[in-house]
PQR file of N, CA, C, O and H, with PARSE charges and radii, in Angstrom:
ATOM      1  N   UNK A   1      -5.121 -15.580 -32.177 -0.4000 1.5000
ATOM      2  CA  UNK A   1      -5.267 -14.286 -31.523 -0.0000 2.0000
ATOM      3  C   UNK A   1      -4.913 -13.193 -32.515  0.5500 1.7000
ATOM      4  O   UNK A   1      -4.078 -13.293 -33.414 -0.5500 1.4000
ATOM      5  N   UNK A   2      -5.638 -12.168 -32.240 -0.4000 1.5000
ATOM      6  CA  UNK A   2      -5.167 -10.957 -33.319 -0.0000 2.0000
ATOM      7  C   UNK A   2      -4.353 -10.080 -32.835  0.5500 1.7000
ATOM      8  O   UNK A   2      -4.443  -9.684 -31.673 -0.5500 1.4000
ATOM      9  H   UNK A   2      -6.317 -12.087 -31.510  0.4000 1.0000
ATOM     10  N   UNK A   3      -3.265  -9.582 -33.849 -0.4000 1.5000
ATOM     11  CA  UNK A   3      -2.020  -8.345 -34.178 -0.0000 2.0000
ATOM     12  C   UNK A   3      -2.432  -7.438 -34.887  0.5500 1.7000
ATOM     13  O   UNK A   3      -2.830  -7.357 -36.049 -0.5500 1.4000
ATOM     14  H   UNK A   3      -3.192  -9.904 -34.793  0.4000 1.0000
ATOM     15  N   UNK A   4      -2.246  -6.522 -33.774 -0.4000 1.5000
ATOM     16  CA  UNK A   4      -2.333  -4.974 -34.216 -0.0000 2.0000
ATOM     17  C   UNK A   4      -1.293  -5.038 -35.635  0.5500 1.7000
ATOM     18  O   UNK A   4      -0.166  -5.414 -35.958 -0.5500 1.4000
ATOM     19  H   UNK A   4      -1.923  -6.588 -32.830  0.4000 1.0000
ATOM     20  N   UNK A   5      -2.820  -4.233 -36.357 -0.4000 1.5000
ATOM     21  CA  UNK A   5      -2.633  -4.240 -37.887 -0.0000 2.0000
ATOM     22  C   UNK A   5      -1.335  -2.635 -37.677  0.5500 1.7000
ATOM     23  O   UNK A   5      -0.324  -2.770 -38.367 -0.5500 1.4000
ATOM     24  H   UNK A   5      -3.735  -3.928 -36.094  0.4000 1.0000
ATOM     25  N   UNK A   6      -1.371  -1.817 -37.153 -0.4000 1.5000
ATOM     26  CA  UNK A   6      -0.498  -0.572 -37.078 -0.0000 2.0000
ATOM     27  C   UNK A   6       0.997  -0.626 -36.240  0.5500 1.7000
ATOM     28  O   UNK A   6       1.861   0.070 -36.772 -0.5500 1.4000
ATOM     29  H   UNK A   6      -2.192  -1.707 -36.593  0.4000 1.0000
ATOM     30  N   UNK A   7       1.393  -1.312 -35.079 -0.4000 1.5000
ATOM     31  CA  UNK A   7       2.502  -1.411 -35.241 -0.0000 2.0000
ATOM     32  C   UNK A   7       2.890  -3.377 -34.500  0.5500 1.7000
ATOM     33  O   UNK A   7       3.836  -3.765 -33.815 -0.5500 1.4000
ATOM     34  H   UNK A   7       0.691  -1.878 -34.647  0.4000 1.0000
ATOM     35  N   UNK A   8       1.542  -4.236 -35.117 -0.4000 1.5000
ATOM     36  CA  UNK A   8       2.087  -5.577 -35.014 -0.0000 2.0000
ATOM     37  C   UNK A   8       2.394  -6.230 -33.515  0.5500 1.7000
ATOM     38  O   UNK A   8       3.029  -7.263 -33.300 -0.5500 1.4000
ATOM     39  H   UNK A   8       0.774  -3.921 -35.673  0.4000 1.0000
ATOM     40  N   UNK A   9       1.877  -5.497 -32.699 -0.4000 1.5000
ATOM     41  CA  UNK A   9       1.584  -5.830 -31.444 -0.0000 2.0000
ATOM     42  C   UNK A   9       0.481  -7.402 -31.309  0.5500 1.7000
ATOM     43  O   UNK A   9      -0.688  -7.544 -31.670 -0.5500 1.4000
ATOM     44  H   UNK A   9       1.362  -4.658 -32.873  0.4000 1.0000
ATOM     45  N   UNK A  10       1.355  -8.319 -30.700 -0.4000 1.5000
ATOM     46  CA  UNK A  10       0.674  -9.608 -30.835 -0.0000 2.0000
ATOM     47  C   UNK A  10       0.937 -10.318 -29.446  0.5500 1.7000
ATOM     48  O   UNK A  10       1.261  -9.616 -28.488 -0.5500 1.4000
ATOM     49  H   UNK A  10       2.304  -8.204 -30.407  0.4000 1.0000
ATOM     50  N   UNK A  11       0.800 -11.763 -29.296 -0.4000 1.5000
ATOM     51  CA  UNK A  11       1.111 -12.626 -28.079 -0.0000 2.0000
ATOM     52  C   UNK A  11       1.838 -12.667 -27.986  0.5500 1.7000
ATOM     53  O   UNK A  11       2.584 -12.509 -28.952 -0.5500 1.4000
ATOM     54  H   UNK A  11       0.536 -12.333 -30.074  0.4000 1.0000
ATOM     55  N   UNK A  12       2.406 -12.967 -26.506 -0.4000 1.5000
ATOM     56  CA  UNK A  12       4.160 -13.272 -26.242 -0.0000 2.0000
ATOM     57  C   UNK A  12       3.738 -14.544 -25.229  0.5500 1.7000
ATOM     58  O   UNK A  12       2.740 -14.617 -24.511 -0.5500 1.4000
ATOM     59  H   UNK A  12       1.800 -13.095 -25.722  0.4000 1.0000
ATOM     60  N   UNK A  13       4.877 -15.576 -25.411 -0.4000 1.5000
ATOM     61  CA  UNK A  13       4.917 -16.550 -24.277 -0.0000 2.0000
ATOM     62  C   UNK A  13       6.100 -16.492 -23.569  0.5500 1.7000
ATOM     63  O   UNK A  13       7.231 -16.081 -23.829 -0.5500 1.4000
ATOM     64  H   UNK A  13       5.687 -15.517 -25.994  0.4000 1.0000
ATOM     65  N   UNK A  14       5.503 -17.067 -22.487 -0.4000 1.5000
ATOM     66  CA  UNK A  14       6.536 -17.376 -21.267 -0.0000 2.0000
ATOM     67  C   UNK A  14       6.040 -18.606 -20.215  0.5500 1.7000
ATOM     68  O   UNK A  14       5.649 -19.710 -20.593 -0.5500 1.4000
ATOM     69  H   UNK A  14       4.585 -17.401 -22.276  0.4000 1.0000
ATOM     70  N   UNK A  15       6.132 -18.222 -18.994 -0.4000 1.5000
ATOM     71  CA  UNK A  15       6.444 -19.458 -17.766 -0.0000 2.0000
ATOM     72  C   UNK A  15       5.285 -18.441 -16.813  0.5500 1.7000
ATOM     73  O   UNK A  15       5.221 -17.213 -16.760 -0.5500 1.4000
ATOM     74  H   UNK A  15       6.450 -17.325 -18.687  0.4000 1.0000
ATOM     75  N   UNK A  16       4.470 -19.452 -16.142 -0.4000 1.5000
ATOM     76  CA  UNK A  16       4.557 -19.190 -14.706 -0.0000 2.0000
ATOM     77  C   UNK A  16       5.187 -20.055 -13.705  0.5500 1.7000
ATOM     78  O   UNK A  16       5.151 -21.286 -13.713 -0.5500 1.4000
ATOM     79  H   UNK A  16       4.522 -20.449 -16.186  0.4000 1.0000
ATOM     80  N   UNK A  17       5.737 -19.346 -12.887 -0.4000 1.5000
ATOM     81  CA  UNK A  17       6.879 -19.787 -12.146 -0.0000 2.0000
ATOM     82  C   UNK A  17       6.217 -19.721 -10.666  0.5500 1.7000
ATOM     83  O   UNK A  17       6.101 -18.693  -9.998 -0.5500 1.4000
ATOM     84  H   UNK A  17       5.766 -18.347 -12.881  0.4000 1.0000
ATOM     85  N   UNK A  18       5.806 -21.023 -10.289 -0.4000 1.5000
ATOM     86  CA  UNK A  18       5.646 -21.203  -8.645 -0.0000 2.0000
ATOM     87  C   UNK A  18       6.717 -20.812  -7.782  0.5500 1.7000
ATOM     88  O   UNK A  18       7.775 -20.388  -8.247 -0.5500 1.4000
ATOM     89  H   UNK A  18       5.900 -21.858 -10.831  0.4000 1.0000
ATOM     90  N   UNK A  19       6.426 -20.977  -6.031 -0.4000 1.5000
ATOM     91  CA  UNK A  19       7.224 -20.445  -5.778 -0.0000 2.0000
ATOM     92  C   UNK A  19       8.086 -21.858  -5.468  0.5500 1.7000
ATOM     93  O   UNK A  19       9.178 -21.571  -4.979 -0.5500 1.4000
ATOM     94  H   UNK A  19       5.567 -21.322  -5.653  0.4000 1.0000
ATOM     95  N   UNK A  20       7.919 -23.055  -5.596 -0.4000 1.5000
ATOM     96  CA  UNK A  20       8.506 -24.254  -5.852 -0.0000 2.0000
ATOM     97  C   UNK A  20       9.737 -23.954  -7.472  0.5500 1.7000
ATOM     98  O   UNK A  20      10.751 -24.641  -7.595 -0.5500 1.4000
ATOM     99  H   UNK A  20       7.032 -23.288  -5.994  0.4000 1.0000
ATOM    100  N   UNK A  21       9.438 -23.096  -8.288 -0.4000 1.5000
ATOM    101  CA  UNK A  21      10.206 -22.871  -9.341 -0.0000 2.0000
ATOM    102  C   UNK A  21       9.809 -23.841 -10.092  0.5500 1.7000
ATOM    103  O   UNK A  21      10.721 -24.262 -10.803 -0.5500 1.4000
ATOM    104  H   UNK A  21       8.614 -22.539  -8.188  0.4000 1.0000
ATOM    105  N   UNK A  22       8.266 -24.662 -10.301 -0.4000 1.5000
ATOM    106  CA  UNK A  22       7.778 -25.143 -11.328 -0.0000 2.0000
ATOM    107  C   UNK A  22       7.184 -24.653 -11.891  0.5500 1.7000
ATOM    108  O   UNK A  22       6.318 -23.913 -11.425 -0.5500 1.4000
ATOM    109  H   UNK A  22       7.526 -24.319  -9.723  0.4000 1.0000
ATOM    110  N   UNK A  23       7.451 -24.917 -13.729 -0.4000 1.5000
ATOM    111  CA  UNK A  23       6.673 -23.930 -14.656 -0.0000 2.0000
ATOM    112  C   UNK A  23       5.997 -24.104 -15.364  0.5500 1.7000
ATOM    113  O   UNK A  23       6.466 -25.070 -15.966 -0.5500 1.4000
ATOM    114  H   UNK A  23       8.154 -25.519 -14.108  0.4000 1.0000
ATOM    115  N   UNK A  24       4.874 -23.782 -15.926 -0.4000 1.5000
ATOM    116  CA  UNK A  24       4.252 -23.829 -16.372 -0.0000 2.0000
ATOM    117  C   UNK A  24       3.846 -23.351 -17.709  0.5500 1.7000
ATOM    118  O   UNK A  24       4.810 -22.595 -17.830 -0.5500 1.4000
ATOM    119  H   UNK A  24       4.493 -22.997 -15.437  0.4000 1.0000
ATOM    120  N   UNK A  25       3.192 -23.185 -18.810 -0.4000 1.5000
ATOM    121  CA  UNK A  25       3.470 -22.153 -20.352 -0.0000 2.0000
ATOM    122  C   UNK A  25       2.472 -21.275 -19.723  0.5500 1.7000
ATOM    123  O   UNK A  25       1.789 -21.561 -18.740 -0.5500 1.4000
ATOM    124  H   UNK A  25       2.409 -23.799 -18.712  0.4000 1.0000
ATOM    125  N   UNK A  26       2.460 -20.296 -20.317 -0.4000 1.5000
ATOM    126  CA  UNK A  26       1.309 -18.884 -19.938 -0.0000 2.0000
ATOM    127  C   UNK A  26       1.336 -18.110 -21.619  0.5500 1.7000
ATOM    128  O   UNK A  26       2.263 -18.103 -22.429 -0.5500 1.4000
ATOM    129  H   UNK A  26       3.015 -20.064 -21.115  0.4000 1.0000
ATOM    130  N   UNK A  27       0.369 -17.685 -21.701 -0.4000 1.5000
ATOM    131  CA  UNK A  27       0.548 -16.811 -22.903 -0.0000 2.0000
ATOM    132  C   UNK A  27      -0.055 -14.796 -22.123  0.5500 1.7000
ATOM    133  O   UNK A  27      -1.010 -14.449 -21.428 -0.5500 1.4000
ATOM    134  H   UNK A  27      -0.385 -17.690 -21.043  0.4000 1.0000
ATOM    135  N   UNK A  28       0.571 -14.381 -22.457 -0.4000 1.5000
ATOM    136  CA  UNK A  28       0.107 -12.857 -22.577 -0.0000 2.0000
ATOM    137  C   UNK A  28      -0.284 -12.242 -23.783  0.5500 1.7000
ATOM    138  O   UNK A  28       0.391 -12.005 -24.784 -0.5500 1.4000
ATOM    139  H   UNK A  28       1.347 -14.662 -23.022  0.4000 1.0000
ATOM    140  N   UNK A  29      -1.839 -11.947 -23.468 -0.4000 1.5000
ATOM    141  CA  UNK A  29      -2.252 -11.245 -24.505 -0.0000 2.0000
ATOM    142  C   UNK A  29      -2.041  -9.842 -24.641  0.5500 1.7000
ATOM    143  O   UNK A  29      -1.873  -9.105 -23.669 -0.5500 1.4000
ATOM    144  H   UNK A  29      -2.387 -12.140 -22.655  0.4000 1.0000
ATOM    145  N   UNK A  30      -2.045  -9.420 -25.937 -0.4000 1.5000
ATOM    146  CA  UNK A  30      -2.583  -7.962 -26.190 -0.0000 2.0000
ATOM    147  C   UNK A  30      -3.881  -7.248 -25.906  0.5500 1.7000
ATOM    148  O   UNK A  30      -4.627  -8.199 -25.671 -0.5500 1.4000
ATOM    149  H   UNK A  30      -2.181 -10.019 -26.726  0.4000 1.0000
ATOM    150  N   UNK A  31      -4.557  -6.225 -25.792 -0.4000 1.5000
ATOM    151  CA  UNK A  31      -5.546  -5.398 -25.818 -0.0000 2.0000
ATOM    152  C   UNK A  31      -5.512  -5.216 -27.304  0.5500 1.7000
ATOM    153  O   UNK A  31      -4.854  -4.256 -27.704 -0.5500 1.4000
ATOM    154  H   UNK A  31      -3.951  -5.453 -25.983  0.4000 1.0000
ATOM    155  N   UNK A  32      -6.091  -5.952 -28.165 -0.4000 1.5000
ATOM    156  CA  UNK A  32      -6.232  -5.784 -29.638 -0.0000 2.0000
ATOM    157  C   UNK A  32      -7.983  -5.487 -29.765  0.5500 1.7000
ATOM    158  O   UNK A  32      -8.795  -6.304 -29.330 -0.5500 1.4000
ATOM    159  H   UNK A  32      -6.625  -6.732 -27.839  0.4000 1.0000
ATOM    160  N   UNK A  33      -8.382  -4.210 -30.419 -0.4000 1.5000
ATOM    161  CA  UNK A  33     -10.234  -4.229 -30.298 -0.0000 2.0000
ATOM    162  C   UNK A  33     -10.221  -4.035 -31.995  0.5500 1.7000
ATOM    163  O   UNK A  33      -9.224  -3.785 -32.672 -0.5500 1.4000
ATOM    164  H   UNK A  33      -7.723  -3.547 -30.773  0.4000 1.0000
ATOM    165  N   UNK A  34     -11.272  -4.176 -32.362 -0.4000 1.5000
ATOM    166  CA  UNK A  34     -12.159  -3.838 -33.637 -0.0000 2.0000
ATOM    167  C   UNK A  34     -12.285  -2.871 -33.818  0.5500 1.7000
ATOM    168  O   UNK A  34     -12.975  -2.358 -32.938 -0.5500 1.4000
ATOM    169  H   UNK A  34     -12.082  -4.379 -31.812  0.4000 1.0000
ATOM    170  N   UNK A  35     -11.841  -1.902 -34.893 -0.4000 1.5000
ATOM    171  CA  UNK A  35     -12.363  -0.589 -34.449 -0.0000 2.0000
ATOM    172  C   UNK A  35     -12.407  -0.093 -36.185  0.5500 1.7000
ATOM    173  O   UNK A  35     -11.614  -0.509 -37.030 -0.5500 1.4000
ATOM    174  H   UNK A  35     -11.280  -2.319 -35.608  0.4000 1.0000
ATOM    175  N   UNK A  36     -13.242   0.632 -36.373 -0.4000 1.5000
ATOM    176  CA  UNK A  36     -13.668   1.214 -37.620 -0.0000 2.0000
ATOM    177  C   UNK A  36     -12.811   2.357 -37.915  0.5500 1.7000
ATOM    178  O   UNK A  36     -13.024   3.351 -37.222 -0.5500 1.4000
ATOM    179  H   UNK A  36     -13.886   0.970 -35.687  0.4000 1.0000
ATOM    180  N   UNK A  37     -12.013   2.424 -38.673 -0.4000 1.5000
ATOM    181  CA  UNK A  37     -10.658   4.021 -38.770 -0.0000 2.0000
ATOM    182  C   UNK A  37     -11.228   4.510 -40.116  0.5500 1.7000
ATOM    183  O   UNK A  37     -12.270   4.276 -40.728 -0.5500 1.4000
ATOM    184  H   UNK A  37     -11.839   1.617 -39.236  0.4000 1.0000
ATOM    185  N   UNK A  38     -10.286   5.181 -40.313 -0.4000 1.5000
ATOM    186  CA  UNK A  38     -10.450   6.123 -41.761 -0.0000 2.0000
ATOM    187  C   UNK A  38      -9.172   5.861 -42.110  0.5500 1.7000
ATOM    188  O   UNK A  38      -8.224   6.269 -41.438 -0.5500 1.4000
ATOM    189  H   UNK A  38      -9.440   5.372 -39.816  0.4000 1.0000
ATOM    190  N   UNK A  39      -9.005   4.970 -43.479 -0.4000 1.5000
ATOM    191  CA  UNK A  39      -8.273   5.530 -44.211 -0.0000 2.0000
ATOM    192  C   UNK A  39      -8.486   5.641 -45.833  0.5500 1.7000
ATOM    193  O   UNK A  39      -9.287   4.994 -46.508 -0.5500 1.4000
ATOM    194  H   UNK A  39      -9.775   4.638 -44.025  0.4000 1.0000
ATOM    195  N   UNK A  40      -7.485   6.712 -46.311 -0.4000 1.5000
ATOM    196  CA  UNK A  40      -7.664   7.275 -47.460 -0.0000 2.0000
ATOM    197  C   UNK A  40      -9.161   7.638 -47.581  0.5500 1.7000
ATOM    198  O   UNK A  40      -9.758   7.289 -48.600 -0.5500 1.4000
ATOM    199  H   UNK A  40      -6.835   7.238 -45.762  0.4000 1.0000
ATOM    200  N   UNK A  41      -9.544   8.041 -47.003 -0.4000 1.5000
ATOM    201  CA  UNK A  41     -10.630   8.672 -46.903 -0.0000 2.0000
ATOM    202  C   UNK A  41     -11.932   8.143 -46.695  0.5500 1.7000
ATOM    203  O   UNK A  41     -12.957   8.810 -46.556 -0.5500 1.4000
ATOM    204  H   UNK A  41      -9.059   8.325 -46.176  0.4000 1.0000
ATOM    205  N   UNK A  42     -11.790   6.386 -46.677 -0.4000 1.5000
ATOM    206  CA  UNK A  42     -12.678   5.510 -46.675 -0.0000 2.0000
ATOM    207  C   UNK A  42     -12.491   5.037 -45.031  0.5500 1.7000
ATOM    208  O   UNK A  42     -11.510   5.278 -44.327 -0.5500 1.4000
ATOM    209  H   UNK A  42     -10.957   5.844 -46.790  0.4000 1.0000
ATOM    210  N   UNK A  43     -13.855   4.216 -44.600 -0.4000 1.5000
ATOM    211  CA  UNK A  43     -13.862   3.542 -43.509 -0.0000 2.0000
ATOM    212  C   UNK A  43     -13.706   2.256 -43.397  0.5500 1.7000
ATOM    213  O   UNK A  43     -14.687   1.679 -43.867 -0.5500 1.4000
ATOM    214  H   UNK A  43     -14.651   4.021 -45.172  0.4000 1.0000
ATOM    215  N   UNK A  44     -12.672   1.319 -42.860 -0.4000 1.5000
ATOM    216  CA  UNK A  44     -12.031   0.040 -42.589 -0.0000 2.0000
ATOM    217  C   UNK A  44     -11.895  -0.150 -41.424  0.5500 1.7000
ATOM    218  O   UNK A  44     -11.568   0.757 -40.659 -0.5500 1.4000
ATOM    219  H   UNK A  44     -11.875   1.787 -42.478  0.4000 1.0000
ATOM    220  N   UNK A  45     -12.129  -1.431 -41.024 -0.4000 1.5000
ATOM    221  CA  UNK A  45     -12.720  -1.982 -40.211 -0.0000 2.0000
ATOM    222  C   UNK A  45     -10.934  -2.991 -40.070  0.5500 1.7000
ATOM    223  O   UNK A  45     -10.552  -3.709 -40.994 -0.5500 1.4000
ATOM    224  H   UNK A  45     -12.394  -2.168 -41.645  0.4000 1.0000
ATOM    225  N   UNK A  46      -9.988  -2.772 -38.563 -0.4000 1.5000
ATOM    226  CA  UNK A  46      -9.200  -3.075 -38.473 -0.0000 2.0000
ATOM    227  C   UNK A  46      -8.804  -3.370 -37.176  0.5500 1.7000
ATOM    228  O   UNK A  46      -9.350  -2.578 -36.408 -0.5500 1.4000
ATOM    229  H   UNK A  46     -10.298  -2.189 -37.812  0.4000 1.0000
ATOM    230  N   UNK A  47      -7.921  -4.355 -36.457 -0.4000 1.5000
ATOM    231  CA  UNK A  47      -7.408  -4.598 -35.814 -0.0000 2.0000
ATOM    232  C   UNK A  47      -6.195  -3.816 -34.699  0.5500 1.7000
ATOM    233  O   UNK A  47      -4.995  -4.093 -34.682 -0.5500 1.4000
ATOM    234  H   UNK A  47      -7.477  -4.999 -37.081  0.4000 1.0000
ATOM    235  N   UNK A  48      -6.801  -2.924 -33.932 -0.4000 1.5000
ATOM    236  CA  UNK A  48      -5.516  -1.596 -33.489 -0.0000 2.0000
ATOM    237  C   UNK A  48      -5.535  -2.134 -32.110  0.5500 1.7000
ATOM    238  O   UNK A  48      -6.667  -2.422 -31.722 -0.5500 1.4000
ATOM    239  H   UNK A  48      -7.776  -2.699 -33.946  0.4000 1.0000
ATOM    240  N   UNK A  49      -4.442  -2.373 -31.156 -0.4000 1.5000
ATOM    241  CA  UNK A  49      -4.413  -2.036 -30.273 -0.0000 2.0000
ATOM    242  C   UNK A  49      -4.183  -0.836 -28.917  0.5500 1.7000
ATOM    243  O   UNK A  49      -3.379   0.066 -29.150 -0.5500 1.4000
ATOM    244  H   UNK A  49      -3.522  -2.139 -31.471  0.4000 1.0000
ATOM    245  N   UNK A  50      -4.711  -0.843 -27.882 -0.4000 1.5000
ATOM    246  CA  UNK A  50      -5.662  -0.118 -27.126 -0.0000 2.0000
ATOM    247  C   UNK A  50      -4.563   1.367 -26.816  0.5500 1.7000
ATOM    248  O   UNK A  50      -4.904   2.507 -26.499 -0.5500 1.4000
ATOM    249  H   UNK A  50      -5.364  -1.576 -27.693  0.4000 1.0000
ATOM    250  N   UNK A  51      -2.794   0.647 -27.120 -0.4000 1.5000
ATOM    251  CA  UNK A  51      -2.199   1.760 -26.724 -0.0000 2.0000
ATOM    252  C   UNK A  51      -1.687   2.572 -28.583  0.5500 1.7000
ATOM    253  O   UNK A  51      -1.292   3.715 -28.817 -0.5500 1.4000
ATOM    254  H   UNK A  51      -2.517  -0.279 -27.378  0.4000 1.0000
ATOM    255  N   UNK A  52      -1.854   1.748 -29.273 -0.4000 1.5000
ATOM    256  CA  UNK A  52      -1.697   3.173 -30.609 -0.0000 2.0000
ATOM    257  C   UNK A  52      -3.223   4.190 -30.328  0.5500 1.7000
ATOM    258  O   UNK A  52      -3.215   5.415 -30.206 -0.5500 1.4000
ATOM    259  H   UNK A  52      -2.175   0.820 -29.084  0.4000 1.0000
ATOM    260  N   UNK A  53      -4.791   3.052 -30.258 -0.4000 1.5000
ATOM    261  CA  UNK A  53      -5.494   3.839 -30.096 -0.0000 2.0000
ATOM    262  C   UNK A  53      -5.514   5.260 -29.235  0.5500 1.7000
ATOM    263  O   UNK A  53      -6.029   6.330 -29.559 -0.5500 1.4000
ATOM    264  H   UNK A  53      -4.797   2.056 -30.357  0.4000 1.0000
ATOM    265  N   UNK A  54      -4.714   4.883 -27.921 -0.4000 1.5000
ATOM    266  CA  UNK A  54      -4.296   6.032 -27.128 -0.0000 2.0000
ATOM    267  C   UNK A  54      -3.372   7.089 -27.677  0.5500 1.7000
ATOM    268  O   UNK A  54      -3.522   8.267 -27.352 -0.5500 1.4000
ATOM    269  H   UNK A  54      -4.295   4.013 -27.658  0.4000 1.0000
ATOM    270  N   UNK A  55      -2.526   6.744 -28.409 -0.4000 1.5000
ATOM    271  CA  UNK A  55      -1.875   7.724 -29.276 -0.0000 2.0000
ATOM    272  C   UNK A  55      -2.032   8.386 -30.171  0.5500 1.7000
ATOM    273  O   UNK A  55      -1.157   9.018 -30.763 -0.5500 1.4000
ATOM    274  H   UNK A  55      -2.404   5.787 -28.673  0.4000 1.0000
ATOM    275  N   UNK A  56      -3.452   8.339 -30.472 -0.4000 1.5000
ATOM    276  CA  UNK A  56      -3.518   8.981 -31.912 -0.0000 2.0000
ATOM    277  C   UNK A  56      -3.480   8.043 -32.926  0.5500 1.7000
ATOM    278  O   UNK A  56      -4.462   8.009 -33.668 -0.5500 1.4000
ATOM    279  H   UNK A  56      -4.163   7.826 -29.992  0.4000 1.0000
ATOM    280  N   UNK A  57      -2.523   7.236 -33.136 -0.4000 1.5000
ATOM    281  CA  UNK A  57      -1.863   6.409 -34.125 -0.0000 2.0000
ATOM    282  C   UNK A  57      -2.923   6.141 -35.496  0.5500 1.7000
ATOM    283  O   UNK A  57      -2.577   5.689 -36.587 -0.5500 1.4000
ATOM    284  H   UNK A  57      -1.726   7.264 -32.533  0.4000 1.0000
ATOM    285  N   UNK A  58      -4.090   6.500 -35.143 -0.4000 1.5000
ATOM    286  CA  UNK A  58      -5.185   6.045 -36.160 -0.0000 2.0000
ATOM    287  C   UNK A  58      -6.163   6.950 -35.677  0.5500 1.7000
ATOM    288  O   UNK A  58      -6.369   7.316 -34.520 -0.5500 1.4000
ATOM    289  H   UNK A  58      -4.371   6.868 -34.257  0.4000 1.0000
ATOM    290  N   UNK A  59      -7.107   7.457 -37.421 -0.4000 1.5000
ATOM    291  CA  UNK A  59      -8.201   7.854 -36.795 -0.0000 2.0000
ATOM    292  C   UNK A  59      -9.128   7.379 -36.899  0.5500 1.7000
ATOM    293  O   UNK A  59      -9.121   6.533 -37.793 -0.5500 1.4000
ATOM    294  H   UNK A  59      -6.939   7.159 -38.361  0.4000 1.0000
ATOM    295  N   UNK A  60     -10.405   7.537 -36.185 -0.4000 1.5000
ATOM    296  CA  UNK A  60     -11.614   6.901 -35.512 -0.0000 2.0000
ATOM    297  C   UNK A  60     -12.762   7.649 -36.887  0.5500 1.7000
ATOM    298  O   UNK A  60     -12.765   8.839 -37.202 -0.5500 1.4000
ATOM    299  H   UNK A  60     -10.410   8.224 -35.459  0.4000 1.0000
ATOM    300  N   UNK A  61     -13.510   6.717 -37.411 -0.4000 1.5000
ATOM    301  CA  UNK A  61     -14.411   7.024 -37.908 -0.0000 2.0000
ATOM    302  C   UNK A  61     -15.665   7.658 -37.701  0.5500 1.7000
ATOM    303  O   UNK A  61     -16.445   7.807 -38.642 -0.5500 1.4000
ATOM    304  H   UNK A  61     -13.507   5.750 -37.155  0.4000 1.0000
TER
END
């Protein structure tokens, strides 16, 4: 799975938990997209997820 190349936002694991309290593994993903930015003045093709994109954090080519 891919990590946000800007602040490393990746998978986390845990449990799903019946209501018996049996568990199970689960993974939670990120919102990680493809997205073409600018840097140094050039266009790169990088890994950002959906909430730096919401911030500004990078700009859009």
């Amino acid at each position: 799975m891919a990590k946000c190349d800007i602040c490393g936002k990746g998978v986390h694991f845990g449990n799903n938990v019946s209501h018996s309290h049996r568990r199970s593994n689960r993974v939670w993903k990120s919102n990680v997209q493809n997205v073409t930015c600018k840097v140094n003045g050039q266009s790169k093709r990088m890994h950002v997820c959906t909430s730096c994109l919401r911030s500004n954090k990078v700009e859009r080519a």
